[in-house]
C-alpha positions, 0 to 999 in steps of 0.5 A, a space after each residue: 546596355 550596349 556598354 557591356 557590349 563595347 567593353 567585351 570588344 575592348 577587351 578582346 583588342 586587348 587579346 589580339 594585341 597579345 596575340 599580334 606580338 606573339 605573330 611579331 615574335 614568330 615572325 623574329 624567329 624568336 621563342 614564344 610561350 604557346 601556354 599563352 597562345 593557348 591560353 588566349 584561345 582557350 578563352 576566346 572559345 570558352 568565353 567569346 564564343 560562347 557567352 559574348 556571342 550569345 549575349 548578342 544572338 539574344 539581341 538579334 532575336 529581337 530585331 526584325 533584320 534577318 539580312 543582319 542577323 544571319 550576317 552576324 550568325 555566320 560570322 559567330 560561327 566561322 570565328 568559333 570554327 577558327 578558333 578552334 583550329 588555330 587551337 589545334 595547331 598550337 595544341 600539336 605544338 604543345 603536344 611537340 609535333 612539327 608545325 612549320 613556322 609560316 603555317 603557324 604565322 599565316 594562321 595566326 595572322 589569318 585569325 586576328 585579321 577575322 577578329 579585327 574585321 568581325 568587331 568592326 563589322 558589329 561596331 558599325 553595323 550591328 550596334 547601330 541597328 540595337 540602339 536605335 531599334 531596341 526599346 527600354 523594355 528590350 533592354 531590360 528584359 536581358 540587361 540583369 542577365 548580361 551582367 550576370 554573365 559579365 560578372 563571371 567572365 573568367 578572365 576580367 570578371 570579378 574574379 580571375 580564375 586560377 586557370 586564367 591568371 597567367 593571361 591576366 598577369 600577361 595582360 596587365 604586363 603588357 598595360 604597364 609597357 
């Protein structure tokens, strides 16, 4: 169970090493596909922030940790909270407003460094708690609907929707560099 867990941690260290070489490339001065950018974050919105981190409430609600789960409650709501306001800067961009470089790599950087350190947070700290305290039977009770909602993952589910296939095509780029 918790595979499908650690597999949606891979896959967004996928996104955020697409989104560092966007930090490595405004950091060069150089040009960069804000689409992309939006892109990512559109999907780490939609998706992470409101089906992965759901799939996790859901697991949480079972444990009797509430020091933990109000941990992990916080930190889904700041990451949401960050996401969209690094997404409102590079809308403004895309929109052809003035974004100071610096703010957007501050931001940028800022919000990958949260990422990083929510999904060692859970890896070392949540994870642990589900595996040892959750039973055959908790796991049963939410295994099919995680599955479900795996397969429909708009970007590495079964299959890609149209709205995401840049990013797809990006990610698979950057796995043949």
């Amino acid at each position: 169970m918790l595979d499908l867990l650690r597999q949606d941690h891979h896959r967004i260290r996928r996104l955020l090493a697409l989104l560092d070489a966007k930090a490595a490339a405004i950091r060069a001065e150089q040009e960069i596909q804000y689409d992309l950018l939006k892109d990512v974050l559109d999907y780490l919105h939609h998706y992470v922030d409101g089906v992965h981190h759901s799939e996790e409430d859901e697991l949480l609600a079972i444990l009797a940790d509430d020091n933990l789960k109000a941990d992990i409650k916080r930190q889904h709501h700041k990451l949401d909270d960050a996401t969209q306001c690094l997404g409102q800067r590079v809308d403004m961009v895309l929109l052809d407003a003035v974004v100071p470089q610096d703010e957007m790599l501050r931001s940028l950087e800022e919000f990958i460094c949260e990422q990083r350190a929510h999904l060692a947070f859970e890896e070392e700290k949540l994870f642990p708690v589900l595996e040892a305290k959750l039973s055959t039977q908790d796991w049963a009770a939410v295994r099919q609907r995680l599955e479900q909602k795996a397969e429909k993952d708009p970007l590495f589910g079964a299959e890609v929707r149209a709205d995401h296939r840049a990013l797809w095509e990006r990610l698979n780029e950057e796995t043949e560099e």
